[in-house]
C-alpha positions as CSV (number, residue, x, y, z in Angstrom):
1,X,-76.4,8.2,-24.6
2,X,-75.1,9.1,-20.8
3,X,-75.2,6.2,-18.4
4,X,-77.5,6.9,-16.2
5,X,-76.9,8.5,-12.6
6,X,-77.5,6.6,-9.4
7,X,-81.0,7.8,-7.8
8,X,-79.5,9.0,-5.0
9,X,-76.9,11.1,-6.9
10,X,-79.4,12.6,-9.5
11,X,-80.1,16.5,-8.8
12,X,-83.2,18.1,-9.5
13,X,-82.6,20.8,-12.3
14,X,-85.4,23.0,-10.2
15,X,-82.8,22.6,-7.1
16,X,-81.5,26.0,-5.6
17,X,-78.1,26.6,-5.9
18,X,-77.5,26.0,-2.5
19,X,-78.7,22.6,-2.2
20,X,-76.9,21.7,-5.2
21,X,-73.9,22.6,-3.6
22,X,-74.7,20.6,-0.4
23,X,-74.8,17.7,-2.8
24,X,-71.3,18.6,-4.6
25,X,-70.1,18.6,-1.3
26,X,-71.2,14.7,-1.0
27,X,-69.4,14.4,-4.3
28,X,-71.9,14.6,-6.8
29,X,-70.5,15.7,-10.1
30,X,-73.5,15.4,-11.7
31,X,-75.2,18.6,-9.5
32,X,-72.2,20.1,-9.7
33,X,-72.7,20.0,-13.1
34,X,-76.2,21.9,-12.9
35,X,-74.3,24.5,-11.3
36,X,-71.6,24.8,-14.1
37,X,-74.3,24.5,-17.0
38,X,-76.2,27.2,-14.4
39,X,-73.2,30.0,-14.0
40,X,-70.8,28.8,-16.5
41,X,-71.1,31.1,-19.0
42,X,-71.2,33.9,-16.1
43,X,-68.5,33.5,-15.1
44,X,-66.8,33.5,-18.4
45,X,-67.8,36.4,-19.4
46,X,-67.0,38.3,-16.0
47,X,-63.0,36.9,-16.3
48,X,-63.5,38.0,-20.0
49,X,-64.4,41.6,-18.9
50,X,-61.4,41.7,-16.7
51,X,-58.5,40.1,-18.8
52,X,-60.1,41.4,-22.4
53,X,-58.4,38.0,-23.8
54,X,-60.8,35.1,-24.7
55,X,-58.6,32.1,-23.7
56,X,-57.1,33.8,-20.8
57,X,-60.7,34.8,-19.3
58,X,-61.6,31.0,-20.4
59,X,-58.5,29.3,-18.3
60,X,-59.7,31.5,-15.4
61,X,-63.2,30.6,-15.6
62,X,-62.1,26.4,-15.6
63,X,-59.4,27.1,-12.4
64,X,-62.5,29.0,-10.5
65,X,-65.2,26.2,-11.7
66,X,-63.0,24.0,-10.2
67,X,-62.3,26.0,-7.1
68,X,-65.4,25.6,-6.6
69,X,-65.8,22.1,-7.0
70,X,-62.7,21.3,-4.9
71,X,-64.2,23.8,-2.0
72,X,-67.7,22.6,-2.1
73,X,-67.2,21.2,1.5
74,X,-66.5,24.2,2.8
75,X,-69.3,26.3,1.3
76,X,-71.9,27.8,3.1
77,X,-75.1,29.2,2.0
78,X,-75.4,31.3,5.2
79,X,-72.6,33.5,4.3
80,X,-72.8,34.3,0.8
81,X,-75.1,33.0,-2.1
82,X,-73.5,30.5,-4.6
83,X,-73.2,33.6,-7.5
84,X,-71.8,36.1,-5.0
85,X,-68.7,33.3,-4.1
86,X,-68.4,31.9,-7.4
87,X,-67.8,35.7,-8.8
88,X,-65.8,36.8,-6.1
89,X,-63.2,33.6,-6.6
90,X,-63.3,34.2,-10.9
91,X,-62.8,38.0,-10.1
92,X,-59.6,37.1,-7.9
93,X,-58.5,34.8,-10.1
94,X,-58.9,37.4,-13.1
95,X,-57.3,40.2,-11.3
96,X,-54.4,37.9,-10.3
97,X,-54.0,37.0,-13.7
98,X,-53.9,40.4,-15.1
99,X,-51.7,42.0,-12.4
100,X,-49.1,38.9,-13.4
101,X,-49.3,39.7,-17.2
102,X,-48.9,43.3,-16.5
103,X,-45.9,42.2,-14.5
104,X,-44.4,40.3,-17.3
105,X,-41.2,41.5,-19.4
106,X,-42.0,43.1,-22.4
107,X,-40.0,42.0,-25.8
108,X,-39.6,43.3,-28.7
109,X,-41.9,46.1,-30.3
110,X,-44.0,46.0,-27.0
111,X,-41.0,47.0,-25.0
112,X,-40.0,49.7,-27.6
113,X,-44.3,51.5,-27.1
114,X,-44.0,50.9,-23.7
115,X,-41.2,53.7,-23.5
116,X,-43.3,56.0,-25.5
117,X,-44.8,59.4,-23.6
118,X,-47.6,57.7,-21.7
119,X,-49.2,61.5,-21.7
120,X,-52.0,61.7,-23.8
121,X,-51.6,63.9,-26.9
122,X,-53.8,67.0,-26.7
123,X,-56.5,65.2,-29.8
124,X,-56.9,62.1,-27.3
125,X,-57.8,64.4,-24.1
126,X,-60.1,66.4,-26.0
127,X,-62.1,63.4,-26.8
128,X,-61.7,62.1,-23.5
129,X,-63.3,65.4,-22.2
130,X,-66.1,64.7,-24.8
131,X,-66.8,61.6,-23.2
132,X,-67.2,62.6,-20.0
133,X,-69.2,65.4,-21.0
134,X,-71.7,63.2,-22.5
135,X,-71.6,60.7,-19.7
136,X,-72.6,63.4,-17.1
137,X,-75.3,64.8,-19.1
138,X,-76.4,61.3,-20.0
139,X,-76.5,60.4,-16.0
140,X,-78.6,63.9,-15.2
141,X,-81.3,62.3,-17.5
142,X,-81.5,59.2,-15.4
143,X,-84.1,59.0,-12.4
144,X,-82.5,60.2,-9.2
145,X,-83.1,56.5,-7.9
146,X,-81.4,55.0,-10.8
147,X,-78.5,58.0,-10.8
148,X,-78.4,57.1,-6.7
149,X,-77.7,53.6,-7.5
150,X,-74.9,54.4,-10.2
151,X,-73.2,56.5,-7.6
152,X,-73.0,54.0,-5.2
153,X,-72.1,51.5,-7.1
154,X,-69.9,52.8,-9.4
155,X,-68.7,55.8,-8.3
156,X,-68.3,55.3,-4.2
157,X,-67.5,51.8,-5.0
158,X,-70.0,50.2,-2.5
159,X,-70.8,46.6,-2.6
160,X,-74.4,45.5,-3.5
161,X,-75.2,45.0,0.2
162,X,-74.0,48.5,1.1
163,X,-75.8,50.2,-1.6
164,X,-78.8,48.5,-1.4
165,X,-78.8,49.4,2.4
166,X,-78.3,53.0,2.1
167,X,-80.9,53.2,-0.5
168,X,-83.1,50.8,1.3
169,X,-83.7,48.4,-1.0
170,X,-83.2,44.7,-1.5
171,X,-80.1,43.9,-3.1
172,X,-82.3,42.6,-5.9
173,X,-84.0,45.9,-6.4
174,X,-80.9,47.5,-6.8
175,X,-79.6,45.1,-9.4
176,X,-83.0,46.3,-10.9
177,X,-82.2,49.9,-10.3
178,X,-78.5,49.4,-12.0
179,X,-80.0,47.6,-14.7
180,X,-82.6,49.9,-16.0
181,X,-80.0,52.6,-15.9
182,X,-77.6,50.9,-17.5
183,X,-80.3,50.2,-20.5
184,X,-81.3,53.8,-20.4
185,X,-77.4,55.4,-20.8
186,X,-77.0,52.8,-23.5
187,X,-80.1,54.4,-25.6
188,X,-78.9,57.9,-24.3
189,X,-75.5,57.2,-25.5
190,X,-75.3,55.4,-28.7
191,X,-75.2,56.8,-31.6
């Protein structure tokens, strides 16, 4: 059984983000801790999507969490919202790791297929020209909201606040819109 917490240091699980931050600052550990059991798991899995490699993504996600702990003074809830800062320091991290491994010497049989013809063979473009086939006939099905959103997004590489202004939305309504079209190109595009 956990020893229990000092009143005064005990966050409320219903606490926002933000004031769970303003009490990490303090140096509570404990609300910090509603935070990590919170966006944890997020954040994991957006290092994983960016190194591919589960203990890599996992090392990134523990040097952000604890970014985050260590600047928890510095914070502000004015500027950004907890989510949007803790992403933005796990995607550096991730992208920092990968550009280093990408860096890295190759040995052995990995430095013999990195001299191979990095052209694609004519079977591999083909397909690749499938795919994108697909994809654009899969997007034309989409509401033009929902294709709007994608295009932004995605293609003109907008941040949320940018393309949720120049579709008018909230920035929640556009994670909304990007959702739903993301579900409905799934069910377009599996098999």
């Amino acid at each position: 059984m956990a020893a229990p917490r000092p009143a005064g240091l005990m966050p409320r699980e219903d606490a926002s983000d933000a004031d769970l931050m303003r009490l990490a600052a303090a140096g509570d550990r404990a609300a910090f801790g509603v935070l990590v059991d919170r966006h944890g798991e997020r954040a994991l899995r957006l290092a994983l999507r960016v190194l591919g490699d589960a203990a890599e993504a996992e090392e990134v996600a523990q040097d952000a969490l604890l970014r985050a702990w260590r600047a928890a003074p510095r914070f502000d809830p004015d500027r950004a919202r907890f989510t949007t800062w803790l992403h933005r320091i796990v995607l550096n991290l991730a992208i920092d790791r990968a550009r280093q491994r990408d860096r890295a010497p190759l040995a052995g049989e990995a430095a013999l297929a990195a001299l191979a013809d990095p052209a694609a063979g004519p079977e591999a473009a083909a397909l690749a020209a499938e795919e994108r086939a697909a994809l654009a006939a899969a997007l034309a099905q989409l509401p033009a909201r929902q294709r709007a959103a994608i295009a932004l997004a995605y293609e003109d590489g907008l941040s949320g606040a940018e393309a949720a202004a120049a579709l008018d939305v909230s920035e929640r309504a556009l994670e909304g819109l990007l959702r739903r079209a993301r579900l409905m190109l799934r069910r377009i595009l599996s098999p």
